[in-house]
C-alpha positions in Angstrom: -2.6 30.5 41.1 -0.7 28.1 39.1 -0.2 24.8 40.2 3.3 24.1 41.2 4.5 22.4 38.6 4.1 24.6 35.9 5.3 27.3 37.9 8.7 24.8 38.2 8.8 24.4 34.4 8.2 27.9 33.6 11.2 28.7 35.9 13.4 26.5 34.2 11.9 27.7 30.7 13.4 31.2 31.8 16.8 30.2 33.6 17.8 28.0 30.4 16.8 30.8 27.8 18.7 33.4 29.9 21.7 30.6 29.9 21.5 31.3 26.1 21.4 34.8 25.6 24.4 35.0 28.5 26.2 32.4 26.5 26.0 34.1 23.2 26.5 37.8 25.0 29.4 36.3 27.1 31.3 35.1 23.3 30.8 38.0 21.9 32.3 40.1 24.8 35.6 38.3 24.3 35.5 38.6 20.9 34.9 42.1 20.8 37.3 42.7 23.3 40.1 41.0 21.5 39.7 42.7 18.1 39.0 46.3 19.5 42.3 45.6 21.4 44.3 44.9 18.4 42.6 47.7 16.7 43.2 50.4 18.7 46.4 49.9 20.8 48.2 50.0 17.1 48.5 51.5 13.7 45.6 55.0 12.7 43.1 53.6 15.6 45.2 54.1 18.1 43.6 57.3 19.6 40.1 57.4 18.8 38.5 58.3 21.7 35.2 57.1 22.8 34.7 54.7 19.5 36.1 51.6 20.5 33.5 51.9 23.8 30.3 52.9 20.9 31.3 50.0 18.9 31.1 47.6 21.8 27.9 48.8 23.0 26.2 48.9 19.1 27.3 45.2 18.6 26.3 44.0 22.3 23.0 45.6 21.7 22.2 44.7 18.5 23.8 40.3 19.6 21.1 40.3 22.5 18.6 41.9 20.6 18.9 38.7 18.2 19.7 36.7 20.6 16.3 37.3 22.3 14.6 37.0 18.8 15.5 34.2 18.6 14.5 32.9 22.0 11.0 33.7 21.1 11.0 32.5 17.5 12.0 28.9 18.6 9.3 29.2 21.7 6.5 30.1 19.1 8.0 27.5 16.4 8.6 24.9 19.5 5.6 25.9 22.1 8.7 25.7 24.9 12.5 26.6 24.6 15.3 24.4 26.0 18.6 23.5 25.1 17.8 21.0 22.3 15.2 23.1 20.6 17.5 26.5 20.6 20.3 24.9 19.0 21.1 25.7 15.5 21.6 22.0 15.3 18.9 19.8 15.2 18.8 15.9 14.7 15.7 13.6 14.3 15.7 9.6 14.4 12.1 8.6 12.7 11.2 5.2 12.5 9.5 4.4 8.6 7.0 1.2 8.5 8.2 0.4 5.1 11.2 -1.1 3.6 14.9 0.8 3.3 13.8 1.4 -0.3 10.1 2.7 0.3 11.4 4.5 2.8 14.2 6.2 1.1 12.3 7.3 -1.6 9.8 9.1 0.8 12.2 10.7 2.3 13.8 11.5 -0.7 10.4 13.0 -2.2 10.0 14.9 1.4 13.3 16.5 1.1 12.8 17.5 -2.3 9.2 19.5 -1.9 11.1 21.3 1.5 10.9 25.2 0.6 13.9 26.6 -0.3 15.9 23.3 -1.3 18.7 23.9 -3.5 21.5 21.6 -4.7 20.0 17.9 -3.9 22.2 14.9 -3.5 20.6 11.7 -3.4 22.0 7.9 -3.3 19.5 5.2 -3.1 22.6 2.6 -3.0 24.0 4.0 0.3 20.5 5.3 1.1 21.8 8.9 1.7 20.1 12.5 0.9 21.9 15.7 1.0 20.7 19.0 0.6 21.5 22.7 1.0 18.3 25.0 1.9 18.8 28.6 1.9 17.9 30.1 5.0 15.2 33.2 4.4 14.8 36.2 6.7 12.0 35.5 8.8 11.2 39.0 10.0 10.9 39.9 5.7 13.4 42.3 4.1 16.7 43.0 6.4 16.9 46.4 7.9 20.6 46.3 9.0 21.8 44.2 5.9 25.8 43.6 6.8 25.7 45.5 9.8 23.9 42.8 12.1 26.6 41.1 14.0 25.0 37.5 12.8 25.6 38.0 9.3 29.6 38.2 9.4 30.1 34.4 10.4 29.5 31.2 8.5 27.1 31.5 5.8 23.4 32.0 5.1 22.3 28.4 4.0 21.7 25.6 5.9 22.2 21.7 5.2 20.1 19.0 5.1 22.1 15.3 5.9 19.6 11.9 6.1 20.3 8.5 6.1 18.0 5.6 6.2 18.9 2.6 8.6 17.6 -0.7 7.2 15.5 -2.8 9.5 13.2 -5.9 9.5 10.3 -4.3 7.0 11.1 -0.6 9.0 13.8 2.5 7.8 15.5 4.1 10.1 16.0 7.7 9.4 18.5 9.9 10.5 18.3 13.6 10.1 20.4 16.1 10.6 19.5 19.6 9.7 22.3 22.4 10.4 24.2 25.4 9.4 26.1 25.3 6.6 29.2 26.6 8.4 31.3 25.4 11.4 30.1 24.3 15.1 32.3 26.9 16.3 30.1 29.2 14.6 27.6 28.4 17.1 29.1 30.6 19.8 28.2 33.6 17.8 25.0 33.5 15.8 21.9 31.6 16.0 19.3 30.7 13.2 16.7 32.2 13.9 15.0 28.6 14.2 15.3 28.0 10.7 17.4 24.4 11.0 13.9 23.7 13.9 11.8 24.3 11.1 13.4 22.6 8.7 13.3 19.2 11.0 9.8 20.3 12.0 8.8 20.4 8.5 10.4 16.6 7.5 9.0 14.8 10.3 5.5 16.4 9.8 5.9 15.8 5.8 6.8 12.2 6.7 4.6 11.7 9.0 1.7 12.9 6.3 2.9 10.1 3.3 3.0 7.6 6.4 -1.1 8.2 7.3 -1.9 8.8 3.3 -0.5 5.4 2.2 -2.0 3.8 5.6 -5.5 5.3 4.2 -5.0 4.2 0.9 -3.8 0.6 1.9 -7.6 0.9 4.4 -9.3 1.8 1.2 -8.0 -0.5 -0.7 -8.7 -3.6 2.3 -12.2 -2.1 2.5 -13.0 -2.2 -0.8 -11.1 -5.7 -1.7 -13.5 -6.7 1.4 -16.2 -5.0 -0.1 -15.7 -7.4 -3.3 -15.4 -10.6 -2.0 -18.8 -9.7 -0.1 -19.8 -8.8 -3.3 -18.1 -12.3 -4.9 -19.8 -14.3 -2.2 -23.5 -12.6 -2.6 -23.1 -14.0 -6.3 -21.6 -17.2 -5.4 -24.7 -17.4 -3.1 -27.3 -16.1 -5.7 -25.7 -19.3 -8.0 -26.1 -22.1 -5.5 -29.6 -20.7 -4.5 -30.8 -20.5 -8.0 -30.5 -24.0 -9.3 -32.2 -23.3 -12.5 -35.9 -23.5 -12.2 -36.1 -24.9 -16.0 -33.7 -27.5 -15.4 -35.1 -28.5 -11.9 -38.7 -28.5 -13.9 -37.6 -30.3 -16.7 -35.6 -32.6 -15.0 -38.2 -33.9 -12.7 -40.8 -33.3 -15.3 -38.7 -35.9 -17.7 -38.4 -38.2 -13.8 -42.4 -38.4 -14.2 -42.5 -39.7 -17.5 -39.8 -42.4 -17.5 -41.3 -43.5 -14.2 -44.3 -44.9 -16.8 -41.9 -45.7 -19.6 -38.6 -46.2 -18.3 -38.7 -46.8 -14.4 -34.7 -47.8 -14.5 -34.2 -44.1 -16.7 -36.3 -42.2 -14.4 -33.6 -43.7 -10.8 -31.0 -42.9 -12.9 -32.2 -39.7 -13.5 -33.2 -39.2 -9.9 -30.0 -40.0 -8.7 -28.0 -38.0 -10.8 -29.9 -35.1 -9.8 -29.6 -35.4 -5.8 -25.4 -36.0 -6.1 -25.7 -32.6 -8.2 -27.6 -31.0 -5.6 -25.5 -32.5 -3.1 -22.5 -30.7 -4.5 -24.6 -27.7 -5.0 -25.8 -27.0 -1.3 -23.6 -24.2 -0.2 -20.8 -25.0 2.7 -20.3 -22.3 5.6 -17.2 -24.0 6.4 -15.1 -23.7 3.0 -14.6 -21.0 0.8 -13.2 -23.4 -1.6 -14.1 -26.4 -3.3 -11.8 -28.9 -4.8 -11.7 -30.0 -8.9 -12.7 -33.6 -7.8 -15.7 -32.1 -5.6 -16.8 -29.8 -8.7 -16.5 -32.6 -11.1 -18.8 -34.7 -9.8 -21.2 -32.0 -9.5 -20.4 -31.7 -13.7 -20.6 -35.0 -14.0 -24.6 -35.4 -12.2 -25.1 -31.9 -14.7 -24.6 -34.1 -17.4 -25.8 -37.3 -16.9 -29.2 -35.8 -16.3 -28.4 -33.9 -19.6 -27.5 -37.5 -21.3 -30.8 -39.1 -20.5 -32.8 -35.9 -21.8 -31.2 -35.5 -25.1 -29.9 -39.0 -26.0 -27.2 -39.7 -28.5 -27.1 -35.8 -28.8 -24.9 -35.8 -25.7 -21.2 -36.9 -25.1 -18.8 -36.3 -22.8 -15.5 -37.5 -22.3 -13.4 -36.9 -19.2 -9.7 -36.9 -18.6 -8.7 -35.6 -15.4 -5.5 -37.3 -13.6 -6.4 -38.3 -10.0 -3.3 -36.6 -8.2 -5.1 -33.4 -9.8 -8.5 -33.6 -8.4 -7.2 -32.1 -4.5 -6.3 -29.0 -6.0 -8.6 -25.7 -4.9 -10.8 -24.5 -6.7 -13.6 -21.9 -6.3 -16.9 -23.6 -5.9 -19.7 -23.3 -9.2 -16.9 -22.0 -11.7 -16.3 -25.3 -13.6 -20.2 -25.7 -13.2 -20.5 -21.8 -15.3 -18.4 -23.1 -17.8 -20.0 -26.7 -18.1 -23.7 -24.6 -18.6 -22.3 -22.5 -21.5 -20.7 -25.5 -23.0 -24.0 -26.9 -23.3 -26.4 -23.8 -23.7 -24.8 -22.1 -26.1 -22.8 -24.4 -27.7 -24.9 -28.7 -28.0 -28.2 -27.7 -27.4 -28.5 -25.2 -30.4 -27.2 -27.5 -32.4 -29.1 -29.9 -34.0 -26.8 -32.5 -34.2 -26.1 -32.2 -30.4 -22.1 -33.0 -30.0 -19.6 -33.7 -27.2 -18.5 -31.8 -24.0 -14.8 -32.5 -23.1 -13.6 -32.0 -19.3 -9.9 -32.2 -19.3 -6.6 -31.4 -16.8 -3.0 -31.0 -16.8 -0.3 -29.6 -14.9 2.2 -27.3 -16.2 4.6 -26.8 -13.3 3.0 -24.7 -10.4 -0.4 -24.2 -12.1 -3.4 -26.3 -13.0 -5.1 -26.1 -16.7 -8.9 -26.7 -16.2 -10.4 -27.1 -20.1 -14.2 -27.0 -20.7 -14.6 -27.8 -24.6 -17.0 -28.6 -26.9 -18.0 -29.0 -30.8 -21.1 -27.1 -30.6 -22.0 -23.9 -32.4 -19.1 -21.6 -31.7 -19.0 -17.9 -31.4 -20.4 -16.8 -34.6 -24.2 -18.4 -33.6 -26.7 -16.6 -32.7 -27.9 -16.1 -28.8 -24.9 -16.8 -27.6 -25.0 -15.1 -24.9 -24.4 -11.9 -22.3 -21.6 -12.9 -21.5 -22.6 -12.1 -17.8 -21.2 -15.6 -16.7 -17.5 -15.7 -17.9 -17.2 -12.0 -16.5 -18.0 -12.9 -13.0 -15.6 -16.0 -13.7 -12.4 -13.5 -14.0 -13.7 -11.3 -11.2 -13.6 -14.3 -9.1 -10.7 -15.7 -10.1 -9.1 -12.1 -9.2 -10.6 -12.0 -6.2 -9.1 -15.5 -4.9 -5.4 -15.8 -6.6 -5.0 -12.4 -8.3 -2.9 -12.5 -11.1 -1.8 -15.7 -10.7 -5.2 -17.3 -12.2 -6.7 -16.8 -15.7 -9.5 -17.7 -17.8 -8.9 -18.0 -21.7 -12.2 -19.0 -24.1 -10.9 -19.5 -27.9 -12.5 -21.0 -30.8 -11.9 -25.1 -30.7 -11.2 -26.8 -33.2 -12.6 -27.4 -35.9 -15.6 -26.2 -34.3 -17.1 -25.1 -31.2 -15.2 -23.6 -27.8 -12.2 -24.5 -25.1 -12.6 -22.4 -22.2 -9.7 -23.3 -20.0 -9.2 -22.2 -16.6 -5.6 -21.8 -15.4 -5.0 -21.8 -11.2 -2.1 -22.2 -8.8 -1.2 -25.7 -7.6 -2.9 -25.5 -3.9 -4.2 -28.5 -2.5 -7.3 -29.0 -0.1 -6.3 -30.6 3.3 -7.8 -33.7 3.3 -11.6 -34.0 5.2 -11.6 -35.6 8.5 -13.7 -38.8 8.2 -17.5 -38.9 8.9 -18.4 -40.0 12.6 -20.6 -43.2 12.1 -23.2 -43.0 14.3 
C-alpha cells in the first residue's frame, strides 16, 4: 500500500488534469454550439439532418483526444502535471552569477543554439532577446493535417521573450516562452508541451555554461595554485643552494687573508653572514622588500670586491622612499649573479655593476647593469634564470610586472625589472630580551 501521501498527491495529480481536459472540452462545447447554430438555423444548412450532431461529436472527440495527449506529454516532459506545467505559457526567473553583460550574452548564445529558432532579436543595450521557434509535431508526420480542431486557431510557432535584470555581480533572467498567438487562444488548443520544453531546455542550457565556466575558473585556480607551488619549490631550491663555489671560494679566500690580511678576511666574513642573513628563507612573508634584497646584493658584492680587486665596481643609486616597495625575494639577487658571471668575470678587465631605481608613476624600475661582455660572448648562459624571473613575476603581479634585458651602452647589459608600487607594512620592532 501506498503511504498516504502519495496517494493525496496522486489524487490531486488526477482532479487538476481532469480540471483541464473539462476546461478545454467545456470551450469547445460553446463554441461549437454557437457556430453550428448560426450554421444551420439559416441559409443551404438549414435542414441537414443528423450532420450538425456528427460534426459535434467528430470535433469533441478528436479536442479530448488532444487534450489527453497532451496531459501525458507534459507528465512525461514534467514527471507531474499541474496547473503551471500544463499551461501553454511558461515563465522562468533564473538567477546568473555573472554580470548583466556575461549574462546576457549567455543567454543570448543559449537562445540561439535552441532547436528550431527562427527570426532572433537581440539587444545587449536593453538586455533583451526575442525569438520565434517553430513548434514541430511531436507525434512525427500529422495524420489529420487541417482537420484536427487545434490547428484552426492562433498559429504554429511559438515565442521566446528574455530579459536580464542587473544585480550586484548577478543577472536576473526573465523568460517567457509562449504561443505565438493570443491568451484567448488558450481556451481552445494546447501545445503539446512544446513552450515546457522550450523553458526546460533554457534553464538546463544555462544551467550547463553556469557549471562549465565554474569548472574552467576550478581549473584554472588549481593550476594557478599548482604554479606558485611550483614558484615557491624553486624559490626554495634558490635559497637552499647558496652556491657551493661561491660558499667554497669565499671561505677558502677567509683562510688565506686570515694569514695575510686579518682585517680583509672580517670583512670578508662579515659580508658573507649579512648575505646569508638575507638569504635564509622566511615562512612568514612571501615577499621581500628592495631595501631587504639590496643589502643581500650589496654582501654578494662586497665579497666579490675583496676576491677580484680593482676588477670590481659597483655604484648604487636607489632613493630611500623606494626601498619599502615589494618585491619577490632572490630576483634582484638572479639578476645581480648574471651581471657578474656572464658579464665582469669573463672579462679580463673586470668592470662595474650598476644597481639603480626610479619611479615612473604607479610602477617601480629595478635596473641591474653592467659593462661586461654583452650578449655576443661566449657561455653566456641557458638562460634558465631570467625565464624563471618572468614566470615569477607572472605569477605575483600578472601583467602588471615585466622584465626587459637590452644591450647597455656602449657595452655590456641593463636588465631592468618593472613592478607595481606596493609597499611592505612596516616590521614590528624586535622584543629585547
Amino acid at each position: 500500500m501506498l503511504p498516504p501521501h502519495r496517494s493525496t498527491t496522486g489524487d490531486i495529480t488526477v482532479i487538476k488534469g481532469f480540471l483541464f481536459v473539462a476546461r478545454l472540452v467545456l470551450a469547445w462545447l460553446l463554441l461549437l454550439a454557437f457556430v453550428l447554430t448560426l450554421m444551420f438555423n439559416s441559409g443551404p444548412f438549414h435542414s441537414t439532418g443528423p450532420l450538425p450532431v456528427i460534426i459535434f461529436i467528430v470535433v469533441l472527440a478528436l479536442v479530448i483526444t488532444g487534450a489527453f495527449s497532451h496531459l501525458r506529454r507534459v507528465r512525461l516532459i514534467a514527471g507531474h502535471a499541474n496547473l503551471d506545467t500544463l499551461g501553454n505559457r511558461q515563465r522562468r526567473q533564473i538567477e546568473l552569477p555573472f554580470e548583466a553583460g556575461e549574462a546576457f550574452d549567455m543567454l543570448d548564445a543559449t537562445i540561439r543554439e535552441l532547436p528550431y529558432t527562427e527570426e532572433i532579436e537581440s539587444a545587449r543595450d536593453s538586455l533583451q532577446v526575442r525569438a520565434k521557434v517553430r513548434r514541430p509535431n511531436p507525434y512525427g508526420r500529422a495524420v489529420l493535417g487541417w482537420l484536427n480542431p487545434f490547428s484552426w486557431l492562433g498559429s504554429r510557432r511559438n515565442q521566446i521573450f528574455a530579459t536580464v535584470t542587473p544585480g550586484d555581480d548577478v543577472g536576473s533572467v526573465t523568460l517567457v516562452c509562449e504561443p505565438e498567438s493570443g491568451a484567448w487562444t488558450d481556451w481552445f488548443r494546447v501545445d503539446d508541451g512544446s513552450n515546457l520544453l522550450n523553458a526546460e531546455a533554457v534553464s538546463r542550457a544555462l544551467a550547463r555554461r553556469v557549471a562549465e565556466r565554474r569548472r574552467r575558473e576550478q581549473q584554472a585556480a588549481t593550476q594557478a595554485a599548482t604554479d606558485k607551488e611550483l614558484a615557491q619549490a624553486k624559490l626554495n631550491l634558490l635559497y637552499a643552494q647558496v652556491e657551493p663555489h661561491f660558499l667554497y671560494n669565499t671561505l677558502a679566500s677567509a683562510q688565506y687573508l686570515t694569514r695575510s690580511e686579518p682585517a680583509q678576511a672580517d670583512r670578508m666574513l662579515g659580508h658573507l653572514i649579512q648575505y646569508l642573513r638575507h638569504s635564509l628563507p622566511s615562512a612568514e612573508e612571501t615577499l621581500s622588500t628592495l631595501g631587504e634584497e639590496l643589502e643581500r646584493a650589496r654582501a654578494y658584492l662586497e665579497i666579490l670586491k675583496i676576491r677580484m680587486g680593482a676588477r670590481l665596481e659597483m655604484k648604487i643609486d636607489v632613493p630611500d622612499a623606494l626601498r619599502a616597495t615589494t618585491l619577490p625575494p632572490m630576483m634582484l639577487q638572479t639578476l645581480v649573479e648574471n651581471a657578474i658571471k656572464h658579464g665582469l668575470e669573463p672579462k679580463p678587465g673586470g668592470g662595474t655593476v650598476w644597481l639603480l631605481a626610479r619611479r615612473d608613476g604607479d610602477s617601480v624600475a629595478v635596473t641591474v647593469a653592467d659593462d661586461g661582455q654583452g650578449f655576443g660572448a661566449a657561455g653566456g648562459g641557458t638562460g634558465i634564470g631570467l625565464k624563471n624571473v618572468r614566470e615569477r613575476l607572472q605569477l605575483v603581479y600578472g601583467p602588471r610586472a615585466s622584465l626587459a634585458v637590452v644591450a647597455n651602452a656602449p657595452e655590456g647589459v641593463a636588465a631592468t625589472l618593472t613592478v607595481p608600487v606596493q609597499h611592505a607594512a612596516p616590521a614590528a620592532p624586535e622584543s629585547q630580551s
